[in-house]
C-alpha positions as CSV (number, residue, x, y, z in Angstrom):
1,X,168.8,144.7,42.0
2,X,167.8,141.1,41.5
3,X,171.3,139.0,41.4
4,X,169.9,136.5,38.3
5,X,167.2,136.4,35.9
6,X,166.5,133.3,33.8
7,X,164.8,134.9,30.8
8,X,163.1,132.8,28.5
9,X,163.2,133.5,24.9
10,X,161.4,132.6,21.7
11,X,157.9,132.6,19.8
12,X,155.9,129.7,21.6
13,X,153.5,129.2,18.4
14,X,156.5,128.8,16.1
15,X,157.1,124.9,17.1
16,X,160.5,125.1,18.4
17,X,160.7,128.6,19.2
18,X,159.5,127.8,22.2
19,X,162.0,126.2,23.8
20,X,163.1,129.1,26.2
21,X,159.8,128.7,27.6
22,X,159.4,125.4,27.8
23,X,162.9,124.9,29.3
24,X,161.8,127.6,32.4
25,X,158.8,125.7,32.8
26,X,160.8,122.5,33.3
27,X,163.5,124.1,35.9
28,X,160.8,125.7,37.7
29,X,159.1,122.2,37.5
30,X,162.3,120.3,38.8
31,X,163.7,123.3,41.1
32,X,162.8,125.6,43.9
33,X,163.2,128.9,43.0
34,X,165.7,130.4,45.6
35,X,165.9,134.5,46.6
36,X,167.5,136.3,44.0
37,X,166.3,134.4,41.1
38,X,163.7,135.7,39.0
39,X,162.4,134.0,36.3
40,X,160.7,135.9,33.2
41,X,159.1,135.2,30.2
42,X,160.3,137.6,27.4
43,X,159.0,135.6,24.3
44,X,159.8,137.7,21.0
45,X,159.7,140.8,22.9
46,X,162.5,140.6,24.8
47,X,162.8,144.6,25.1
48,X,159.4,144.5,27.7
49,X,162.2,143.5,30.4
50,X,165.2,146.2,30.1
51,X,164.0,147.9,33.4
52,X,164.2,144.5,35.1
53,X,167.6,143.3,33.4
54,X,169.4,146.3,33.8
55,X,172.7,146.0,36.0
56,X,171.9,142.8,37.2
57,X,174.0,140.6,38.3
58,X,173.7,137.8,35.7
59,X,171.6,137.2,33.2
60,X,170.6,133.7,31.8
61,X,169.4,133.4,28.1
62,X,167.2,130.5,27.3
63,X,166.8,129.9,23.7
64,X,166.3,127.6,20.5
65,X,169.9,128.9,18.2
66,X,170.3,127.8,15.0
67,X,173.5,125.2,15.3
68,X,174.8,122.9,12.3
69,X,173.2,120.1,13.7
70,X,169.5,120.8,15.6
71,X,170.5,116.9,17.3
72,X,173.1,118.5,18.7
73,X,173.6,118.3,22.7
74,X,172.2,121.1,24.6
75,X,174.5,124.4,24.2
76,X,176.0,126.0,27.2
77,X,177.8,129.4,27.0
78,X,179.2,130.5,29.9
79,X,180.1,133.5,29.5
80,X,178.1,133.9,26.3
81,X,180.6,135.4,23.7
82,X,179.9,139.3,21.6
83,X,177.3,139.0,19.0
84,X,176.6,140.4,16.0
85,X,173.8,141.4,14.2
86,X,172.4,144.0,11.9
87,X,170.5,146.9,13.4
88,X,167.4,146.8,13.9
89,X,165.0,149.1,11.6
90,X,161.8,149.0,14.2
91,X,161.6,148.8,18.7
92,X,159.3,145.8,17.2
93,X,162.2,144.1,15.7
94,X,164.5,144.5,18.4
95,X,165.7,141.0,19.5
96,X,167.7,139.6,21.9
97,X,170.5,140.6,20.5
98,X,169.8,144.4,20.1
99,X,168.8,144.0,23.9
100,X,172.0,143.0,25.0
101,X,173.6,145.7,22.8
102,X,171.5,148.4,24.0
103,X,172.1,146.9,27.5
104,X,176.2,147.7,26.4
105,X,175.7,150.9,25.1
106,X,173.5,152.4,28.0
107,X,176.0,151.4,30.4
108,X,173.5,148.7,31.9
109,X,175.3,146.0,31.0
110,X,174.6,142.6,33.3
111,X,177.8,141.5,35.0
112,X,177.7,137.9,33.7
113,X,175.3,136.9,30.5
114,X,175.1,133.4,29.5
115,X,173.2,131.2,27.5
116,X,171.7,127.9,27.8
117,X,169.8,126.1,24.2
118,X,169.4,123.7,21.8
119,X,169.4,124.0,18.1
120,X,166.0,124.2,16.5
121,X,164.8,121.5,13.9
122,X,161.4,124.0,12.8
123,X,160.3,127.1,13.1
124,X,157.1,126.5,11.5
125,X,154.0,128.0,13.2
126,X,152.1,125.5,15.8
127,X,152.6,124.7,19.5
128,X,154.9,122.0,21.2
129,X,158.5,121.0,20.1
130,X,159.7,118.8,18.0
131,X,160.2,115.3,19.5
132,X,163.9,115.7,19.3
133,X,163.8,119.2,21.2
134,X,161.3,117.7,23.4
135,X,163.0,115.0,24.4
136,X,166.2,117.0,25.7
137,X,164.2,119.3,28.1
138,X,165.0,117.2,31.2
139,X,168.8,117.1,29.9
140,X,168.4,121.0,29.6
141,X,166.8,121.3,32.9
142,X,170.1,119.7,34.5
143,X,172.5,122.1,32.6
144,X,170.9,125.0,33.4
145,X,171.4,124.1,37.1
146,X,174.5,122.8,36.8
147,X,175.5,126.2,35.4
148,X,173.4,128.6,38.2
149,X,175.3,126.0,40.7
150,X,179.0,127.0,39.4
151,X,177.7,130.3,39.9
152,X,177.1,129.9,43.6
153,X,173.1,129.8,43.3
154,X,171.5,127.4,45.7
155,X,168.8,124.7,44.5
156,X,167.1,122.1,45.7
157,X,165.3,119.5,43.5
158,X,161.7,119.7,44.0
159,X,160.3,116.1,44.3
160,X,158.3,114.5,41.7
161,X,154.6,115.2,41.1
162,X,153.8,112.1,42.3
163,X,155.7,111.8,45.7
164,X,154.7,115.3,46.4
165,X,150.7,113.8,46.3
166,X,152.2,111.2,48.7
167,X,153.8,113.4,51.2
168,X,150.7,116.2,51.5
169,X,148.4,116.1,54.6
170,X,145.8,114.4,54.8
171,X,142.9,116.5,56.2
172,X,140.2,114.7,57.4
């Protein structure tokens, strides 16, 4: 049983659908991946990763939400409260949501779900965020660790791109 999964939600080609993934490639960018933390990319088909989710320890949503305000700080729930949602007519339509309800009806249940996001400013179809969503990826890096960190995960800061060229071997 893995102890946490990051799982990254959202459409990349619907603009800022694709924040879940963007945000995973950011911590992985800024963080070392310790043991017990698996990363996965579930895009709009969440339901592809029940197996892996299953009784897990903790499970870490990444997601755009649709907020009041999409300039709104980053949101962290901790632990991420019920949801509700109208059931789902097709397995294709089955959502996050409907994950973490099957998840509760199956017994399956993670111990510990949260959810780190941002409000979304477009949905419209194209790659890359909006600038405003863009912008608060390195902000949304830091929460997300802050919150594994309160939940006794271990990480260390990889170093910048550039100061890793520095530090390499030279081989001569």
């Amino acid at each position: 049983m893995t102890d946490v999964i990051l799982l990254a939600l959202g459409h990349p080609d619907r603009t800022d659908d694709g924040f879940g993934e963007r945000l995973l490639r950011r911590f992985e960018t800024d963080y070392r991946r310790p043991p017990g933390l698996l990363s996965l990319y579930a895009g709009h088909l969440p339901m592809s990763h029940y197996e892996r989710i299953a009784g897990c320890a903790w499970l870490v949503l990444l997601d755009a939400v649709q907020t009041d305000s999409p300039t709104s700080d980053i949101i962290v729930a901790d632990p991420l409260p019920a949801l509700d949602a109208e059931p789902a007519i097709a397995v294709h339509q089955m959502g996050a949501v409907q994950l973490l309800q099957l998840l509760e009806v199956l017994g399956d249940r993670p111990a510990r779900i949260s959810l780190v996001g941002a409000g979304f400013a477009s949905l419209d179809w194209g790659n890359g965020l909006s600038g405003a969503l863009e912008a608060r990826l390195p902000q949304a890096s830091r929460a997300l660790a802050h919150l594994l960190r309160s939940g006794g995960v271990t990480l260390s800061p990889r170093p910048p791109p550039a100061l890793q060229a520095e530090v390499s071997p030279c081989m001569n």
